[in-house]
C-alpha positions as CSV (number, residue, x, y, z in Angstrom):
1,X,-0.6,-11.3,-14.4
2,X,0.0,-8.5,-11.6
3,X,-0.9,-4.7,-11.8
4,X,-0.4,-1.5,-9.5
5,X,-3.0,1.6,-10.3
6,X,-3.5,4.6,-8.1
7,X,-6.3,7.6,-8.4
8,X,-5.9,10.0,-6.6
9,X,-7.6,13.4,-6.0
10,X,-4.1,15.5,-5.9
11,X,-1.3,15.6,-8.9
12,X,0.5,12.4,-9.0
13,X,4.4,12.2,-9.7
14,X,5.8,9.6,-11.2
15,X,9.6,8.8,-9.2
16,X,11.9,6.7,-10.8
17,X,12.1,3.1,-8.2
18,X,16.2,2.5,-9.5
19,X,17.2,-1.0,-9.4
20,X,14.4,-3.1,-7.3
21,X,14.7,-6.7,-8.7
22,X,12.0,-8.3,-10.7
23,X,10.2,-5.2,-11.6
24,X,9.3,-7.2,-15.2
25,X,7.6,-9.8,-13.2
26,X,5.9,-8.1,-10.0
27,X,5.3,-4.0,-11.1
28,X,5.4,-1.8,-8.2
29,X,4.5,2.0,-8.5
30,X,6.3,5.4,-6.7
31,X,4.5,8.4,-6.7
32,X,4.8,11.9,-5.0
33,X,2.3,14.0,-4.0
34,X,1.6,17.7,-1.7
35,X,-0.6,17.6,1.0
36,X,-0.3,20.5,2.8
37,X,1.9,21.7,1.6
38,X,4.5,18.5,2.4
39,X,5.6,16.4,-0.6
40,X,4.0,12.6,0.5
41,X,5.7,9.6,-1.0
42,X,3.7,6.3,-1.8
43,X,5.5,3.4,-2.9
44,X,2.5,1.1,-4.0
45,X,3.5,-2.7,-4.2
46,X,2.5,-6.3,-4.7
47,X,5.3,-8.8,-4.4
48,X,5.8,-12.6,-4.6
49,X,4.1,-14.8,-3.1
50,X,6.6,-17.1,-0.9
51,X,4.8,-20.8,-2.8
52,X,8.2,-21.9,-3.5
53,X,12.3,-20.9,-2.2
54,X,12.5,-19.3,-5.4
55,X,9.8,-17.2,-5.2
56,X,10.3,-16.6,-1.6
57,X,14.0,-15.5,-2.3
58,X,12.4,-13.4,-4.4
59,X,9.5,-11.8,-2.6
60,X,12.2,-10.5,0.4
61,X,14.2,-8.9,-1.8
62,X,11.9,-6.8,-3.6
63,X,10.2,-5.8,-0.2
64,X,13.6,-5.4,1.1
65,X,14.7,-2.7,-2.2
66,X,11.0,-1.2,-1.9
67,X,11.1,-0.8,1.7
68,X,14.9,1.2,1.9
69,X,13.3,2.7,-0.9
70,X,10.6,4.1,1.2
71,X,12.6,5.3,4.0
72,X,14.8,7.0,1.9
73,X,12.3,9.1,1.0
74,X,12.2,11.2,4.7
75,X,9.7,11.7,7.1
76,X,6.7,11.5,4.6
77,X,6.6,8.3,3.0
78,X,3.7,5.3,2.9
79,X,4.5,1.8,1.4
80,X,1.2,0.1,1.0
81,X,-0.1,-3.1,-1.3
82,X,-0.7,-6.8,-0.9
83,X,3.1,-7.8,0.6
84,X,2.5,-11.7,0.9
85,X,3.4,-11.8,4.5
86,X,1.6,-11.9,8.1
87,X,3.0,-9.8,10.7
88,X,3.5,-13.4,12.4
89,X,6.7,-14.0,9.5
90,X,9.8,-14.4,11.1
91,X,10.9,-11.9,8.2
92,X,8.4,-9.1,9.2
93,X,9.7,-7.3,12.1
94,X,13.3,-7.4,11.1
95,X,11.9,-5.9,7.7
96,X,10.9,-2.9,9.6
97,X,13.7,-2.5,12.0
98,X,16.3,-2.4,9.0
99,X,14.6,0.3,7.8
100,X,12.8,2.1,10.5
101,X,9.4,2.0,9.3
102,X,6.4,1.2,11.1
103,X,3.3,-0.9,10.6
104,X,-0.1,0.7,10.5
105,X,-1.7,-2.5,11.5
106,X,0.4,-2.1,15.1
107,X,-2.1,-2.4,18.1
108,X,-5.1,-2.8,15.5
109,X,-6.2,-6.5,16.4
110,X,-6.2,-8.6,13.9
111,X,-7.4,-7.4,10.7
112,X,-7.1,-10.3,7.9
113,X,-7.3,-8.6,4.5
114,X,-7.3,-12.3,2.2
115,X,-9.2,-14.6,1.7
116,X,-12.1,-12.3,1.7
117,X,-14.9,-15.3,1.9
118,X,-13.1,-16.3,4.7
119,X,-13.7,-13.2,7.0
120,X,-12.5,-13.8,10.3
121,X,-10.5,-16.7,9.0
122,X,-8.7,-15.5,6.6
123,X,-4.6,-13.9,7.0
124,X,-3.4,-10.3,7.2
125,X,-1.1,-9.9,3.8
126,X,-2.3,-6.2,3.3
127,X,0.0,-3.7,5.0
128,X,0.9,-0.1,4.9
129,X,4.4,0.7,6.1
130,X,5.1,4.6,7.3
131,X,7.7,6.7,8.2
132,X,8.0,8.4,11.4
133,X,6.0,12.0,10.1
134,X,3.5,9.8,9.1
135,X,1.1,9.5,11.7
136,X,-1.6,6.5,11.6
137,X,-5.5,7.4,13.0
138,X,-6.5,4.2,11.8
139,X,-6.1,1.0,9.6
140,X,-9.0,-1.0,8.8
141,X,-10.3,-3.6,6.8
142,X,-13.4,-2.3,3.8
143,X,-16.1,-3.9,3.2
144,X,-16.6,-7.2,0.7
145,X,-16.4,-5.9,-2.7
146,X,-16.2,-9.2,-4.7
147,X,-12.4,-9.3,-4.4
148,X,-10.4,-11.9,-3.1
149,X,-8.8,-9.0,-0.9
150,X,-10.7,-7.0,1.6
151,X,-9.7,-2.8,0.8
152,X,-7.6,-1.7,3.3
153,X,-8.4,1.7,4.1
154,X,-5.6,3.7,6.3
155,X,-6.6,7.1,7.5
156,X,-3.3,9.5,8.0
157,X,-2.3,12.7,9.0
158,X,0.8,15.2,8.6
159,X,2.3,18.1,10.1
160,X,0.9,21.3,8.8
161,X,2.4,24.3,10.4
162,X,1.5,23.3,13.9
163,X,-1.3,21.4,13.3
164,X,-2.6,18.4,11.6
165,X,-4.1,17.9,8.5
166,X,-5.9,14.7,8.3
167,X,-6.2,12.6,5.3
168,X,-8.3,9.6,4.0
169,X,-5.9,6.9,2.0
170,X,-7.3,3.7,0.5
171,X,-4.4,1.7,-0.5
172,X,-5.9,-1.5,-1.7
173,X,-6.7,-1.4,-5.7
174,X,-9.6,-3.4,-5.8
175,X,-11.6,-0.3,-3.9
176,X,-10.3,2.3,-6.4
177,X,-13.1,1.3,-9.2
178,X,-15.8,0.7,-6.7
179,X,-15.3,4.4,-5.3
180,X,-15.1,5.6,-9.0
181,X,-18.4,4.2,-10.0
182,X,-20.0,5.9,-6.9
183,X,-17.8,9.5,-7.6
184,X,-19.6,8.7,-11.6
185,X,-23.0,8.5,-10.1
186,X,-22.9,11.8,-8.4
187,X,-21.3,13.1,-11.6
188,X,-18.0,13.6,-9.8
189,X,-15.5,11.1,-12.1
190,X,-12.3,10.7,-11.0
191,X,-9.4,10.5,-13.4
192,X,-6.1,8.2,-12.9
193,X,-3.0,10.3,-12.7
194,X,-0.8,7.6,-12.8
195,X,-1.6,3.4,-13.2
196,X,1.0,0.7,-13.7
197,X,0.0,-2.9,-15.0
198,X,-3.2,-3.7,-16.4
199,X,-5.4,-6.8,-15.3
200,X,-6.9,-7.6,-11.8
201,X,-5.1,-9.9,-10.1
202,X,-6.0,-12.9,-8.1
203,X,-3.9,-13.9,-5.4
């Protein structure tokens, strides 16, 4: 079973994804938010996995409807979430050129996000994809939190009437609870705004 949830600190909205194929099977989330007075898009997703033609058919046309999708939304848009795919893919760069977004992992070394017991040896399948008023500080792996996924934590910034306004994104699900607990120790909870799916996933 496959789920998408997002907290987040600002008010979430929920944007209708259209027509992205196989929605019942894989969920994937939209949401808009206003930092700084910008509306930011993030399109949060988890696709296929390419085991089998079918299912590989299946995973590039989902990222392909999520990532026009993305781009559609202007200058402020993030796509982030386990996409199944190494930057090595033949499919990955022409992914990105189609749509003129650009990977946060870009000049950031290697980076693998899954297996997690594997460190070093594991593959990078966790991405964020941005548009161009998005601009990228850093992308980074978390640390081991008992997932099969490492988090991937992208820090961000946007235009802000001159200057920029810099702002901290973990896109990667599995650290979402484990920053929760620690926001409930303080005494500082966090509510979800918006959460598709229900159980963890394993990959």
């Amino acid at each position: 079973m496959s789920g998408v949830g997002v907290y987040s600190k600002t008010p979430l909205e929920v944007l209708p994804l259209g027509s992205v194929p196989y929605r019942d099977e894989r969920p994937a989330l939209a949401l808009a938010t206003t930092l700084g007075g910008k509306e930011v898009t993030f399109v949060a997703v988890h696709p296929w996995t390419p085991h089998t033609p079918g299912t590989y058919a299946k995973r590039e046309a989902q990222l392909s409807a999520l990532a026009e999708f993305t781009a559609s939304r202007g200058e402020y848009a993030i796509m982030v979430g386990d996409m199944n795919i190494t930057p090595y893919s033949p499919d990955f760069e022409p992914l990105l050129a189609s749509y003129g977004l650009e990977s946060a992992r870009e000049g950031r070394g290697w980076a693998p996000s899954w297996p997690a017991p594997l460190g070093w040896l594991g593959i990078p399948i966790d991405h964020a994809f941005v548009t161009g008023g998005i601009e990228v500080s850093d992308f980074r792996m978390g640390p081991f939190i008992g997932s099969d996924h490492y988090p991937t934590i992208l820090d961000f910034s946007v235009e802000v009437e001159g200057r920029k306004r810099y702002n901290r994104g973990i896109v990667k699900r599995t650290i979402y609870g484990a920053r929760k607990k620690e926001r409930t120790k303080k005494g500082g909870d966090q509510e979800p705004f918006a959460r598709k799916g229900g159980a963890k996933r394993c990959h």
